[in-house]
N, C-alpha and C positions, 0 to 999 in steps of 0.2 A: 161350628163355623158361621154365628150369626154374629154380627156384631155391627158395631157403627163404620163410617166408611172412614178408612185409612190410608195414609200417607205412604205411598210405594217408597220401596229403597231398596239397596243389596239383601237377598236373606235368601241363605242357603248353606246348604251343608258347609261350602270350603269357603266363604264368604263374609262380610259383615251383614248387618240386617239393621232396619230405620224401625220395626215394633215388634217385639216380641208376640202379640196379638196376631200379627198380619199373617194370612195366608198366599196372600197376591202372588207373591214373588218366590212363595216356599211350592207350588204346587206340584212342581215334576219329583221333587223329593220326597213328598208327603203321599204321592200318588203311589211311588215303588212302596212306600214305608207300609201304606193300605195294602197294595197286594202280599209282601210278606207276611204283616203280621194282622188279621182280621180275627181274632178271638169270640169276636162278640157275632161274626156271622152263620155259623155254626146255631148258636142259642136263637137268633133270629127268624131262621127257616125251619126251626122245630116249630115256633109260635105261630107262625103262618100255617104251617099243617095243619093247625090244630082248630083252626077259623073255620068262618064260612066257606062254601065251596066256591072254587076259581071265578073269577068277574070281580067285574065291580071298579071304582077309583081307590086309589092309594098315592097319600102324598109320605114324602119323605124331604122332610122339612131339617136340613143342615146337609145336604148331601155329599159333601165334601165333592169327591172325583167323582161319583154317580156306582159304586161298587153294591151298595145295597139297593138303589134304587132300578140296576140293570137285573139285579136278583129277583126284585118284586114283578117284574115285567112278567115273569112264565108264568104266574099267580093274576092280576091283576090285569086287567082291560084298556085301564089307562092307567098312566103313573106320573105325577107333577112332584119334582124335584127341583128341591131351591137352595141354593144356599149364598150368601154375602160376598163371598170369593169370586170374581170375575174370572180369575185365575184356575181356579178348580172348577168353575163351570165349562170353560171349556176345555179344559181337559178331559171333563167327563163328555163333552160331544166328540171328541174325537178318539177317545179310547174306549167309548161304552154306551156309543148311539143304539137306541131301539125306536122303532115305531111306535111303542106303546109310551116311550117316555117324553115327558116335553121335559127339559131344564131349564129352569130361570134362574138370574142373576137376581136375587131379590134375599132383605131382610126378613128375618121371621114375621116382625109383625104386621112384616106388609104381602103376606099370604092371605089373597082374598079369594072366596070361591063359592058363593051363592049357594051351587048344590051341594056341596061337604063331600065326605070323603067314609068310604066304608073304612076303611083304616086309615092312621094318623100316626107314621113313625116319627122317631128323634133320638139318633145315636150319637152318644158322645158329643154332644153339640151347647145342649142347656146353660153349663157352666162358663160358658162365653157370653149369655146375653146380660145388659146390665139391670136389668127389671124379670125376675124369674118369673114372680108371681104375673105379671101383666104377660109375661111370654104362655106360662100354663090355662092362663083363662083363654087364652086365643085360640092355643090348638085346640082346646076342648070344646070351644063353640064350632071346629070346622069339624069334628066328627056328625055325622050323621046317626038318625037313629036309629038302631041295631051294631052301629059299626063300634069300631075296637082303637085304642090308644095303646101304642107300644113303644115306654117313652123310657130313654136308657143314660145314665150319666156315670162319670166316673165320681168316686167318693173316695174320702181318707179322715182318717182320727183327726187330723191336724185340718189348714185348708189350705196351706202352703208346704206339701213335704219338703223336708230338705234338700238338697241338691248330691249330697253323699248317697241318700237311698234311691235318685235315679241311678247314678253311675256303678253303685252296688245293687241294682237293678239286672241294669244293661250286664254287668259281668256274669250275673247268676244265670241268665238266660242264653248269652253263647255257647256252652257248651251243646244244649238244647237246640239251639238255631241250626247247627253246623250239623247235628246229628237230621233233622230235618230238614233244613235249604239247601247243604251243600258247605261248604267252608268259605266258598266265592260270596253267597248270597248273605252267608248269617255275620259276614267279617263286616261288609259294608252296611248290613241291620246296627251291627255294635258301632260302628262307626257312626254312624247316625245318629242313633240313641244315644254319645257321648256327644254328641256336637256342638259349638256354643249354641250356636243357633235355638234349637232343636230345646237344648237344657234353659235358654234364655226363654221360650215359652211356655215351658211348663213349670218354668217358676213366677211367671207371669199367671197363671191360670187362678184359681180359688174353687174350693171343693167344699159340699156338706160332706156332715158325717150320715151314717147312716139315718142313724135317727131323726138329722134333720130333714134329709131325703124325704122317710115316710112321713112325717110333719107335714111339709108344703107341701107334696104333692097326694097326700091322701086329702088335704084340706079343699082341692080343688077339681078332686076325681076321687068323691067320695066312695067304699068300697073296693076299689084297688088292690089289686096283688102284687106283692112286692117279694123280689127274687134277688137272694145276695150272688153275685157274677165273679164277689173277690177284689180286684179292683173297680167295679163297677157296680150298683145299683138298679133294678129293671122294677118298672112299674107297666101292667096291664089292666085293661078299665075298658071293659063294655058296656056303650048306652044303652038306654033300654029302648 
């Protein structure tokens, strides 16, 4: 959710929508769609276990509604959460306020912060910025030294999938939703995930392959470990 600043319009589920890119106006939809389906937060709070012990700053830089960045708070001392979406910022003050977290409304590459950051999250965010490499030298200069990069994208063969493999997606996953949300909660998941809206952004999006995943970002967080997620790609990188 970084990206250049965009032109509001209708965009919602039952709606039209002025950019497939734009979060602005998708935020209440995108917020439920985060608490159903959070795949990647599970793997997330493994990798924190596995850290340094509790303290310390932690930014989480794309934070959509604030759901991983209210997760780092029981961890973490302070928490700075940014993301481009006005929209999803405050969402995330009013559905996932903490003390420990500040949210700002701000571009990735205008995350400034003199003292750095013992960790440097990025979930599913990367493949929105228009300059990757100038996005990944940035975080990497706000980690601090000892501290950890846990930086996450989604990946595919292709960098535009089709639009038949979401919606043949979205159908393979309902029976699954409903056995876990309920029929109420996984009906309006599938709906969602069919939506124009919803499919008009994720054909809007562009994806590395794996390969090129570990390419740029081993090239700029040299020694990196890199975790296949499935639909997703995960790299971790501690300074020395």
């Amino acid at each position: 959710m970084s990206r250049g600043e965009r032109t509001e319009g209708q965009y919602g589920m039952l709606g039209g929508y002025a950019d497939p890119q734009s979060f602005d106006t998708f935020a209440g939809d995108y917020d439920r769609y985060s608490d159903l389906h959070d795949p990647l937060g599970e793997w997330l709070d493994e990798q924190i276990a596995d850290l340094a012990p509790a303290g310390g700053r932690a930014l989480d830089a794309g934070c959509g509604s604030g759901r991983h960045a209210h997760a780092l708070a029981d961890t973490y001392d302070e928490v700075v959460a940014a993301d481009l979406s006005r929209a999803l910022i405050e969402t995330a003050r009013l559905r996932r306020s903490h003390h420990r977290v500040t949210y700002q409304a701000a571009d990735l590459l205008d995350i400034s912060d003199d003292a750095g950051f013992d960790l440097v999250v990025s979930m599913a965010t990367l493949h929105h910025v228009p300059d990757l490499d100038k996005a990944l030298e940035h975080l990497h200069g706000l980690v601090r030294p000892g501290g950890t990069a846990i930086l996450v994208d989604n990946v595919a063969a292709q960098a535009t999938p089709a639009r038949w493999a979401y919606l043949t997606g979205a159908a393979y996953e309902l029976p699954r939703d409903i056995a876990r949300l309920g029929t109420r909660d996984a009906w309006w998941l599938y709906r969602f995930r069919t939506s124009r809206a919803w499919l008009a952004h994720l054909l809007s999006d562009r994806y590395l392959t794996r390969t090129q995943f570990e390419r740029r970002y081993g090239a700029v967080f040299p020694g990196a470990r890199f975790t296949d997620l499935g639909f997703a790609h995960a790299m971790v990188w501690q300074r020395a």
